[in-house]
C-alpha positions as CSV (number, residue, x, y, z in Angstrom):
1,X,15.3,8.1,-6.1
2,X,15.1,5.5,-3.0
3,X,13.7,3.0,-4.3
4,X,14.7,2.8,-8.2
5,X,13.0,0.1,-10.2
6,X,12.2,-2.1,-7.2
7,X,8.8,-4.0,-8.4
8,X,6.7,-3.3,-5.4
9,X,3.4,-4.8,-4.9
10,X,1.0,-3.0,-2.9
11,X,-2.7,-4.1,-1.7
12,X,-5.2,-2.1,-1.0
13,X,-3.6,0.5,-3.2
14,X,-7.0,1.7,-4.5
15,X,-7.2,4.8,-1.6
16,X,-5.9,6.2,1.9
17,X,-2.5,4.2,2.8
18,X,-2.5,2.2,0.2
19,X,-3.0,4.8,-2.4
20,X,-0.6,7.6,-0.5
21,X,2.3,4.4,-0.6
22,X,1.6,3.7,-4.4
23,X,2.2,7.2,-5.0
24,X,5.0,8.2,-2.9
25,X,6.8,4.7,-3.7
26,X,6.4,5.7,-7.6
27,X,7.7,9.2,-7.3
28,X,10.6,7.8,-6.0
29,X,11.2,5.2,-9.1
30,X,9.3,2.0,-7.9
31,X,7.7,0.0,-10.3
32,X,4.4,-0.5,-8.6
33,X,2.1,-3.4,-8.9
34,X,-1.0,-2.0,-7.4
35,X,-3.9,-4.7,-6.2
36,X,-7.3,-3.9,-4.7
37,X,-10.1,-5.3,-5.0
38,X,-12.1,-3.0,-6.4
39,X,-11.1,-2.3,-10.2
40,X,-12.4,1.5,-10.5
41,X,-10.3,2.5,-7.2
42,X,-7.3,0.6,-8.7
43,X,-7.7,2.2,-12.0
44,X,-8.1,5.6,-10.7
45,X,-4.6,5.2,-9.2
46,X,-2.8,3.5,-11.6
47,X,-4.2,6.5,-14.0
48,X,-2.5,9.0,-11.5
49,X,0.8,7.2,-11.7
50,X,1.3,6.9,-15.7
51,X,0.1,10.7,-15.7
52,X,3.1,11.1,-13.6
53,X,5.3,9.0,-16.5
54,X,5.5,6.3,-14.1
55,X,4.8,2.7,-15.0
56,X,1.7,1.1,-12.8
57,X,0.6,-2.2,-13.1
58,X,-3.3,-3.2,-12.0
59,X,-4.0,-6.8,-10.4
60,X,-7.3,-6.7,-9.3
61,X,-7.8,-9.6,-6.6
62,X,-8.1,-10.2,-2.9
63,X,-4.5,-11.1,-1.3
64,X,-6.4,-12.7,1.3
65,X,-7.3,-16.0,-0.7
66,X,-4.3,-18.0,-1.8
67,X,-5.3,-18.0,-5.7
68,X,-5.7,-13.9,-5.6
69,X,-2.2,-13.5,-4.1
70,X,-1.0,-16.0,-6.5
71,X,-2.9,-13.7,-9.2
72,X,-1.2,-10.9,-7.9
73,X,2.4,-12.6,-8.0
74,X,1.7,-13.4,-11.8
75,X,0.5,-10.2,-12.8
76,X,4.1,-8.3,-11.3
77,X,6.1,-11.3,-12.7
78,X,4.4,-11.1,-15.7
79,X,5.0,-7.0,-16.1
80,X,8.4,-6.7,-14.8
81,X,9.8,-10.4,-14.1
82,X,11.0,-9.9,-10.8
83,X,9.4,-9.2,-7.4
84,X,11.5,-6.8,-4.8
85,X,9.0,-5.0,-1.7
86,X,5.7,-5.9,-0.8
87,X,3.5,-4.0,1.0
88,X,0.7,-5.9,2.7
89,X,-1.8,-2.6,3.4
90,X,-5.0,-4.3,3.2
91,X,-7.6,-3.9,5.2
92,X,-11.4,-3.2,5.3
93,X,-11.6,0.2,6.7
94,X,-8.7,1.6,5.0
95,X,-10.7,1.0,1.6
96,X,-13.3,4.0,2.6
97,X,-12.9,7.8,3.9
98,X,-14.3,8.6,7.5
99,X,-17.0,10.7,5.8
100,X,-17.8,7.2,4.4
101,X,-17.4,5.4,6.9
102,X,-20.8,3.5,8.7
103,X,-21.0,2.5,12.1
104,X,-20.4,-1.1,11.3
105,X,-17.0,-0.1,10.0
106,X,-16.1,1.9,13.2
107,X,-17.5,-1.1,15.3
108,X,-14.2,-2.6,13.6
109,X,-12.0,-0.6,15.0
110,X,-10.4,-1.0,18.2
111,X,-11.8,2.2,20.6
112,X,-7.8,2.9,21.4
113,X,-7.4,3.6,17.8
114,X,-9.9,6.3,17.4
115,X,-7.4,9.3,19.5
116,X,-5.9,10.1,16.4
117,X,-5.8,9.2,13.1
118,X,-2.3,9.4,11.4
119,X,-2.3,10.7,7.2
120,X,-2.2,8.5,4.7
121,X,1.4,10.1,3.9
122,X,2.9,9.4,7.4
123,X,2.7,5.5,6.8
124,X,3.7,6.2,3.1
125,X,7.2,7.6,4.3
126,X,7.6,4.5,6.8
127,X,6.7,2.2,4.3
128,X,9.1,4.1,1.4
129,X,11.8,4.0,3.8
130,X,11.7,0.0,5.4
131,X,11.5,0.0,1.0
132,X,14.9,1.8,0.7
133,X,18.8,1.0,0.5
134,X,18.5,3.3,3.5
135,X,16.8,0.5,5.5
136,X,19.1,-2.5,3.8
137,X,20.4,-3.6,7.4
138,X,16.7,-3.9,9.0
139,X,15.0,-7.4,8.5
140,X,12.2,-8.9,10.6
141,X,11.2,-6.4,12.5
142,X,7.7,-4.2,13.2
143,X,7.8,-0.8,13.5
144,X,4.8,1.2,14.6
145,X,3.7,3.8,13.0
146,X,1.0,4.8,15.1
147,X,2.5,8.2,16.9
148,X,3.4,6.8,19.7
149,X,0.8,5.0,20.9
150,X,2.2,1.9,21.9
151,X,4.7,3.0,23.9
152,X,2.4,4.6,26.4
């Protein structure tokens, strides 16, 4: 397990990314403090986990306001009393499938962005592994994970 019983809060955990990182960071022995802002999506999730004998914590705020990440901070200290990775996945359009999606959503998104979209699971894996021992040497740096785009 790569990432045994690191707390790990993740936003925008309720679907896409967010979700694909709360699962993948779980399977490989996280202790996951899931946020989103919508309590159904961040149930649904957290109900995956503990089906999978994981433990999943819920903190149902926006991280974009100071008081909600605070809210979020207490909820992980609370559960586990310590706080190791955070994953900052939150984001608007993330929250919704494509099928979902409405124009005013895509009007959002930068028109470079829309070549290809990467799986949910491909940022998972980044994210698990910046997460890891395996990364333990890397600090302060961005890596893209957008197939290559930005090097073009």
């Amino acid at each position: 397990m790569r990432v045994r019983d690191k707390v790990t809060i993740i936003s925008g955990a309720g679907a896409g990314i967010g979700e694909a990182i709360a699962l993948r960071f779980a399977e490989e022995g996280a202790l996951v403090v899931l946020n989103d802002v919508r309590r159904e999506s961040g149930e649904q999730v957290s109900g995956k986990i503990r089906s999978r004998g994981r433990p999943a914590e819920l903190a149902v705020a926006g991280i974009s306001q100071e008081e909600g990440a605070r809210w979020i901070t207490e909820v992980a200290m609370k559960a586990f009393g310590r706080i190791a990775v955070v994953v900052n996945n939150a984001a608007d359009f993330t929250q919704k499938g494509i099928e979902a999606a409405e124009r005013s959503d895509w009007e959002r998104v930068p028109r470079h962005m829309l070549k290809r979209l990467g799986e949910p699971a491909e940022v998972a894996n980044a994210a698990l592994f910046l997460a890891s021992d395996e990364a333990s040497f890397i600090t302060g740096a961005h890596l893209m994970v957008d197939g290559g785009y930005t090097a073009h």
